[in-house]
Every structure is written in C-alpha cells, then in structure tokens.
N, C-alpha and C positions, 0 to 999 in steps of 0.2 A: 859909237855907242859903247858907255862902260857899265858893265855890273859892277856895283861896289857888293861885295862876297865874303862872310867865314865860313870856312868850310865846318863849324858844329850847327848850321843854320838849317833847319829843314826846308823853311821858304826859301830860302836861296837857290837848295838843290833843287825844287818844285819850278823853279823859275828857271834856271839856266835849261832842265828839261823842257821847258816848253819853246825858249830861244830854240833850242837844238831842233826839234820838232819842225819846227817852221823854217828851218835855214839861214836864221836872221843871224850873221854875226855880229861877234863884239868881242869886247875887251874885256876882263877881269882884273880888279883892283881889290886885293887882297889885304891890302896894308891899311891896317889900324888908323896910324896916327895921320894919315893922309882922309882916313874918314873924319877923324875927331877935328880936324883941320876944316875942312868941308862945314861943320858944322852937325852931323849924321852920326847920333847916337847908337839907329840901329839898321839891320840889313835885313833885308837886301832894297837897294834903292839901285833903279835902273836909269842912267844919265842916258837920254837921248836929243843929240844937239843942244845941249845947254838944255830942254825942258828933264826934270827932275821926278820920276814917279815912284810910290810905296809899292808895294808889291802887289797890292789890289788895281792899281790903278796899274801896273807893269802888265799885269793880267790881259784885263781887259784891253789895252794897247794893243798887248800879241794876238790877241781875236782878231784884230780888225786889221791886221798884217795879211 
C-alpha cells in the first residue's frame, strides 16, 4: 500500500493520521514527478494493490479496516 504524499497537503496529513490510527501500514511516495508520471495531478491518492482511491474514498476504506 502507497500514499502518494506533499507534505503542504492538509488531506494528506488528515489521511496518513488515520492510516496511523488504525495500524494499517504503508509506504510514502513523495516524489512529484513519479506522481505526474502516474497520471495524479493531485494528493493525496492512496494505491491499495493496484485499486487507486481520492482521499474521500481513502477515508471511508480506513473505516471499514
């Protein structure tokens, strides 16, 4: 599981908070041009085995963790 992550993002930080919360590890992908690559204009987008979630839908994921 990767967060794609900038750290001036509030939902990013709102989201890695609630990974932590729950215990759920992952990975952190920091790097830009590996997002723009991707296709992912913006963050935070949470890769869980190839499915791909907005931070809404990240949310409610980690609910039902």
């Amino acid at each position: 599981m990767t967060i794609l992550y900038t750290n001036n993002c509030p939902k990013c930080k709102v989201l890695k908070q609630k990974l932590d919360a729950k215990q759920i590890l992952y990975e952190v992908c920091e790097d830009v041009e590996t997002m723009m690559d991707k296709g992912f204009r913006s963050t935070p987008v949470l890769d869980v085995n190839g499915k791909i979630m907005t931070f809404l839908d990240a949310v409610e994921w980690i609910k039902g963790e």
